[in-house]
C-alpha positions as CSV (number, residue, x, y, z in Angstrom):
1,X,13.0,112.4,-36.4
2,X,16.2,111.1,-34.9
3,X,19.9,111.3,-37.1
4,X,22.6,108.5,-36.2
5,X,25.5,108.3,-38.3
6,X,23.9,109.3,-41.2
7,X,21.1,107.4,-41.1
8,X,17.0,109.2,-40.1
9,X,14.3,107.1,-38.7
10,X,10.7,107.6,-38.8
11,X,8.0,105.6,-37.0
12,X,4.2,106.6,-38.1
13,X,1.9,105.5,-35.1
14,X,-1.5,106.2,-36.3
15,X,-3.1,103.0,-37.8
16,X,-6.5,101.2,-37.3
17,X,-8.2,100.0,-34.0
18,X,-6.6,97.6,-32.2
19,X,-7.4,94.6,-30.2
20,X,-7.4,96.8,-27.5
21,X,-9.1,99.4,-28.7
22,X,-11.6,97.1,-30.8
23,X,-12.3,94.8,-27.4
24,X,-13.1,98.0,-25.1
25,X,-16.3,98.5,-27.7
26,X,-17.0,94.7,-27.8
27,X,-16.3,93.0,-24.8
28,X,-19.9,93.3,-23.3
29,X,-21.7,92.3,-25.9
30,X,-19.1,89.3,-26.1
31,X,-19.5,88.7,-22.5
32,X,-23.1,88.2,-23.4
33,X,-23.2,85.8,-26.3
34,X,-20.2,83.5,-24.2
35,X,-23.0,83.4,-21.4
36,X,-25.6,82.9,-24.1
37,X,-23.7,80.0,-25.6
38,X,-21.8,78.4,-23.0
39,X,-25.5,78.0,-21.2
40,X,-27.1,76.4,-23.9
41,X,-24.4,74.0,-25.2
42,X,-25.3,72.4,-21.8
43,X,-29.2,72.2,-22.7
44,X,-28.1,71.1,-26.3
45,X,-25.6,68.5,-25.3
46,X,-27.7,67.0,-22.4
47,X,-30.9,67.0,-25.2
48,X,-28.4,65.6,-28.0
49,X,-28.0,62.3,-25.8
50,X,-31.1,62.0,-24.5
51,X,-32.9,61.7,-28.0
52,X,-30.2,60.0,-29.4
53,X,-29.4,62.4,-32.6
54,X,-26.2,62.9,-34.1
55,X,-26.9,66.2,-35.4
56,X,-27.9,67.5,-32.2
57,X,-25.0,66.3,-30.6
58,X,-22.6,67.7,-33.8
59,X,-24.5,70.9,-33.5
60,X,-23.6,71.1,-29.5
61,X,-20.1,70.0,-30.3
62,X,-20.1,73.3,-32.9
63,X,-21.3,75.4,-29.2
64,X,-18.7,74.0,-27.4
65,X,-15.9,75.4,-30.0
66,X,-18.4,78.6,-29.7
67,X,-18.3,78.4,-26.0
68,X,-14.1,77.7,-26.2
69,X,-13.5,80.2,-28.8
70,X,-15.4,83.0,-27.1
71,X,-13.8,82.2,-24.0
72,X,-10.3,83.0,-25.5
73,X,-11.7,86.0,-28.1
74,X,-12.7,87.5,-24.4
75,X,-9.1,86.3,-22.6
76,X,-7.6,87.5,-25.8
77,X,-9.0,91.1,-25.4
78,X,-8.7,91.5,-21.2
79,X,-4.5,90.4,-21.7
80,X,-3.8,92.7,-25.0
81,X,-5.4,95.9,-23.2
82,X,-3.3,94.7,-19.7
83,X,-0.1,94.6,-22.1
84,X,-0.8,97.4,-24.4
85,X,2.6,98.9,-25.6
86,X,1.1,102.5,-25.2
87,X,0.6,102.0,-21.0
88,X,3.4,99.2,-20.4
89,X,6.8,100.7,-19.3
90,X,9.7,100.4,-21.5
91,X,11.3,97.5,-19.8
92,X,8.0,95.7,-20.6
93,X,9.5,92.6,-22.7
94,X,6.6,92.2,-25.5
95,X,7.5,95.1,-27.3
96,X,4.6,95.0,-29.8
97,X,2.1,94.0,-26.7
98,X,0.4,91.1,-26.8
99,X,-1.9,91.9,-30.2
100,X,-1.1,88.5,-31.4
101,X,-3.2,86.8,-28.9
102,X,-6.0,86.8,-31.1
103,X,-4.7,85.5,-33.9
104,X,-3.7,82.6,-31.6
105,X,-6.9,82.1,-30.7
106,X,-8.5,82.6,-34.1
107,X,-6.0,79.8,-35.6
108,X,-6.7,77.2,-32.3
109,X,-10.3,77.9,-33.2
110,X,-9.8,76.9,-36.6
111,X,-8.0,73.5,-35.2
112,X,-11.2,72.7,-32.9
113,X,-13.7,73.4,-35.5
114,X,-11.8,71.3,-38.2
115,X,-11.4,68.5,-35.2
116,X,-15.2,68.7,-34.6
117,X,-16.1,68.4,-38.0
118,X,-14.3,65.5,-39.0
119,X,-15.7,63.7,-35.9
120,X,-19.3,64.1,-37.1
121,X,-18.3,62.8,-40.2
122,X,-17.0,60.0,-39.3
123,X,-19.7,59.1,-36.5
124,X,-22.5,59.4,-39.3
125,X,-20.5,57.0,-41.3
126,X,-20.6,54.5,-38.2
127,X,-23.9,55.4,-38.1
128,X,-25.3,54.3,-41.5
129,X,-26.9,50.5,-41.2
130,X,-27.4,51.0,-37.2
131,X,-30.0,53.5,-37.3
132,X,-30.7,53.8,-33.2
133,X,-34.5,55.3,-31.9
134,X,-34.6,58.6,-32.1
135,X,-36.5,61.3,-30.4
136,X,-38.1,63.6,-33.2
137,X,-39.8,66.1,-31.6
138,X,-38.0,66.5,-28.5
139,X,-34.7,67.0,-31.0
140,X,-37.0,69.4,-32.6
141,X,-37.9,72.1,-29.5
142,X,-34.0,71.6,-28.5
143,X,-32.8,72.6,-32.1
144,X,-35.8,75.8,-32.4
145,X,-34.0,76.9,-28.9
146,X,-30.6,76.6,-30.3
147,X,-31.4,78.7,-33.6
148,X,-32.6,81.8,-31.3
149,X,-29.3,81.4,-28.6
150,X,-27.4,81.6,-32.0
151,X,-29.0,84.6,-33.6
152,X,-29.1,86.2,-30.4
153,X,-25.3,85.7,-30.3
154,X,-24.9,86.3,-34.0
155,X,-26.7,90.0,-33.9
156,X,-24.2,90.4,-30.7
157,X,-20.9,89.9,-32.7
158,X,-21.8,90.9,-35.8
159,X,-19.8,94.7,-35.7
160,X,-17.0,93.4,-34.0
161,X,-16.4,90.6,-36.7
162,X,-15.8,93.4,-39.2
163,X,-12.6,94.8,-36.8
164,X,-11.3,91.6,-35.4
165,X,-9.9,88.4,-36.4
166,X,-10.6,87.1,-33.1
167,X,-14.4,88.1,-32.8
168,X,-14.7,87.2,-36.6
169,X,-13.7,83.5,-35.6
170,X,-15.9,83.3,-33.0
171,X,-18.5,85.0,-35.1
172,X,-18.0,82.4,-37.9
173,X,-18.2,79.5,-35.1
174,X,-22.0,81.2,-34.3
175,X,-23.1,81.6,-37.8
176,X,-22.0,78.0,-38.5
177,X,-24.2,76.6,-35.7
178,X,-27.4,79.0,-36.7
179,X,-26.9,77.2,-40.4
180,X,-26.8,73.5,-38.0
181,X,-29.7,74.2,-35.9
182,X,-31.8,74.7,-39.3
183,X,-30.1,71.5,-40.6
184,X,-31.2,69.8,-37.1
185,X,-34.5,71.0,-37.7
186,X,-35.0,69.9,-40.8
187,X,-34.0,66.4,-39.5
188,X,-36.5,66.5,-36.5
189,X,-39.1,67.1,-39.4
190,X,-38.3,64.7,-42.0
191,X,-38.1,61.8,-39.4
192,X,-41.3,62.6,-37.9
193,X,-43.0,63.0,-41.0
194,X,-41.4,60.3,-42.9
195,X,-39.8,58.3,-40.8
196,X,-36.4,58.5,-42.4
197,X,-34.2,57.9,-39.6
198,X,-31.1,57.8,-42.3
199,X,-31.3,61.4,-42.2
200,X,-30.4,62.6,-38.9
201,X,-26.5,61.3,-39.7
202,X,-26.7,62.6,-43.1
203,X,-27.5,66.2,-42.1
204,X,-24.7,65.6,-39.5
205,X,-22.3,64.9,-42.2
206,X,-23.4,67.9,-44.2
207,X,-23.4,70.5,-41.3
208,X,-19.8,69.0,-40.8
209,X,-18.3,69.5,-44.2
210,X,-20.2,72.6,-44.2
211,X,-18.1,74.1,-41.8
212,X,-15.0,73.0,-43.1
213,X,-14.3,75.8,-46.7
214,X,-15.4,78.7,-43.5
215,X,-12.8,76.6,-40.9
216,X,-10.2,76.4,-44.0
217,X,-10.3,80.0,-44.4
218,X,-10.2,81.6,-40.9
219,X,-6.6,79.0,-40.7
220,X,-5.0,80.1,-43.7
221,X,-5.6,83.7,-42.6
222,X,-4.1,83.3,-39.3
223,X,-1.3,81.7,-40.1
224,X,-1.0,84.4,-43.0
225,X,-0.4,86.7,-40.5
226,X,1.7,84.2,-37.7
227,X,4.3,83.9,-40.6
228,X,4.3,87.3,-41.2
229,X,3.8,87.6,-44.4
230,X,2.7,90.7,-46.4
231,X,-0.9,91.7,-46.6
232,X,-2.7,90.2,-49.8
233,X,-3.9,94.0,-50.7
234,X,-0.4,95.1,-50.5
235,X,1.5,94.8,-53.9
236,X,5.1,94.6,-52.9
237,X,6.6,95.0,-55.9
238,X,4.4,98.1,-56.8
239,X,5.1,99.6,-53.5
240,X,9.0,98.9,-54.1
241,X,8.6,100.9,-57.2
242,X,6.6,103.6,-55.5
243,X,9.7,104.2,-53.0
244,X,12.5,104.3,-55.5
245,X,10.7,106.6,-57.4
246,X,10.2,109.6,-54.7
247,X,12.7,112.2,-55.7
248,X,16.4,111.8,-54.6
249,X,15.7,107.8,-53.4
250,X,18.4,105.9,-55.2
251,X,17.5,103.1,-54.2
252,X,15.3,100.7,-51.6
253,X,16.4,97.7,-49.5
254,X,15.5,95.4,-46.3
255,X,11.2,96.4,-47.3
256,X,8.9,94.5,-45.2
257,X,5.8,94.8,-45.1
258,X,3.7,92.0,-42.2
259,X,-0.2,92.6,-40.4
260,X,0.8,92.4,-36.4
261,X,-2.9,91.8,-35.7
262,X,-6.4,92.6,-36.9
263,X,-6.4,96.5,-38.9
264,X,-2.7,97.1,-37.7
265,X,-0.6,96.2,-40.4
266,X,3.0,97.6,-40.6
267,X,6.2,98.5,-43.0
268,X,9.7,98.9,-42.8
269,X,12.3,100.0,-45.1
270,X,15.8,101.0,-45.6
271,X,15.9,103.5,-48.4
272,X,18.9,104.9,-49.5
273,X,19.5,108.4,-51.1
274,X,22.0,110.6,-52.8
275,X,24.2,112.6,-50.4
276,X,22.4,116.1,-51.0
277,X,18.7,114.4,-50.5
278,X,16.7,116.4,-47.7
279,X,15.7,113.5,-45.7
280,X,13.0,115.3,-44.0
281,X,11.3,115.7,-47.7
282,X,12.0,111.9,-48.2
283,X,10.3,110.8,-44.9
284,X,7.4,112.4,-45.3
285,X,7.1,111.5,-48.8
286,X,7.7,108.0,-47.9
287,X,4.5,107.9,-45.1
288,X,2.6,109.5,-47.3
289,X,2.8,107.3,-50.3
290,X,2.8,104.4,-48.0
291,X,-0.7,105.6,-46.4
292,X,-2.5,107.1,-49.0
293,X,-1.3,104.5,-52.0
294,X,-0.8,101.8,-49.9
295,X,-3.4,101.4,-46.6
296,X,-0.5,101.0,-44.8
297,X,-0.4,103.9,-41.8
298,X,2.6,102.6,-39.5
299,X,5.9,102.9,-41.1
300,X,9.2,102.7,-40.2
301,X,12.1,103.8,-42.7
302,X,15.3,104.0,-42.2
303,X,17.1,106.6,-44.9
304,X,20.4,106.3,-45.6
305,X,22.8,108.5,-48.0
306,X,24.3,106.7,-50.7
307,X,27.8,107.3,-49.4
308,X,27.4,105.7,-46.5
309,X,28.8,101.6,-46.4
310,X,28.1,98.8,-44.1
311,X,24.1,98.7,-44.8
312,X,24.3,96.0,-47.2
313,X,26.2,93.8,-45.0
314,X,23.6,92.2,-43.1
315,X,23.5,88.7,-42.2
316,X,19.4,88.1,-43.1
């Protein structure tokens, strides 16, 4: 602990795995589902064409925000361990690394898989009354092929989707196609059967509004955290209370609370306390309730006696 004119600061360090951390454990088996992916959105998209079905080609346009979203969960990863805070130099500019890569990426993820979507829709719309030849059982093989590449990839990413935003897109992107290639499947079937050529755009539709609650979600979170804004299982109020009620705090000011990335979520707060307070006692207190009551394991405080002035006076 530092002292400046009165005022202690205290920075707690140990919080959850990182992007860095978290992508050292995952990158291989990332590496392998991009290769897995990215090889047969080719074999999809070339197939989707070539029988003329909509919901093949809406599944491959799912792999190829798999094969995109992949690609930048694994871009993500390499650039946040090159600019980890902890090995960068001080005059390093990104202060805080570059953790909030995947988020990016998570949220542009969110954009192409919402983009996708409402282009299937609208294509089986078009479709409807112009019901083109389609090939049933060669859509069929091509959509059996797809389900494994996406289980295969789905068994791959499944731990790291429990640490990362990032992966968790990526992983949502996977688990979305698995759910299409049954949906194509069931097309192939039904049209050979029945000869119900109506229902290749239909279960296009449907695998596209599918997608869309899972693509709303994954959007909202990471633009939750771009803005900054507190984490939902952190009641600020409650943890406002908590502060001001740890012996000698007088009062608390300037508390923000924000998630810099995936399982690292931070807090900083001015608290202010009469003159004869043993900061030390304070500090710890503070981490301590902010940890154990809180899930919050990086804090910064500030603590300030109540006689000094000029605290208050800040522009924002």
């Amino acid at each position: 602990m530092s002292s400046d004119h009165g005022h202690s600061h205290d920075h707690g360090h140990s919080h959850g795995p990182s992007l860095a951390t978290a992508g050292a454990r995952h990158k291989r088996p990332l590496m392998f589902a991009f290769c897995i992916i990215a090889s047969f959105f080719v074999v999809e998209a070339v197939a989707g064409f070539w029988t003329n079905s909509l919901a093949l080609l809406s599944d491959a346009g799912h792999m190829l925000t798999d094969v995109i979203g992949l690609g930048m969960a694994l871009a993500a990863i390499q650039l946040a361990s090159r600019f980890d805070p902890k090995k960068s130099s001080i005059s390093n500019p990104h202060t805080f690394g570059l953790y909030r890569l995947e988020i990016l990426a998570a949220f542009v993820n969110s954009l192409l898989l919402f983009a996708v979507a409402i282009w299937v829709v609208i294509e089986a719309a078009r479709r409807f009354g112009n019901e083109p030849e389609i090939l049933g059982w060669q859509m069929f093989g091509v959509a059996v092929l797809g389900l494994i590449a996406n289980l295969i990839a789905f068994a791959l990413l499944r731990e790291g989707s429990q640490e990362s935003l990032n992966i968790r897109g990526a992983y949502l992107e996977v688990v979305a196609d698995a759910v299409g290639s049954v949906g194509v499947i069931i097309a192939a079937l039904l049209l050979e059967i029945f000869g119900w050529a109506w229902v290749d755009p239909v279960i296009a539709a449907v695998i596209g509004l599918w997608i869309l609650p899972r693509t709303w979600r994954l959007g909202r979170d990471a633009v939750r955290v771009l803005l900054q804004a507190a984490p939902p299982h952190v009641d600020l109020e409650a943890l406002h209370n908590d502060l001001t009620s740890i012996d000698g705090v007088v009062d608390v000011h300037d508390l923000h609370v924000w998630t810099l990335t995936s399982e690292m979520e931070a807090a900083s707060a001015h608290l202010m306390t009469v003159d004869e307070a043993d900061h030390h006692s304070v500090l710890d207190a503070a981490r301590e309730l902010l940890a154990t009551g809180h899930g919050v394991t990086h804090g910064t405080f500030q603590v300030e006696p109540e006689s000094h002035t000029g605290c208050r006076d800040l522009s924002w």
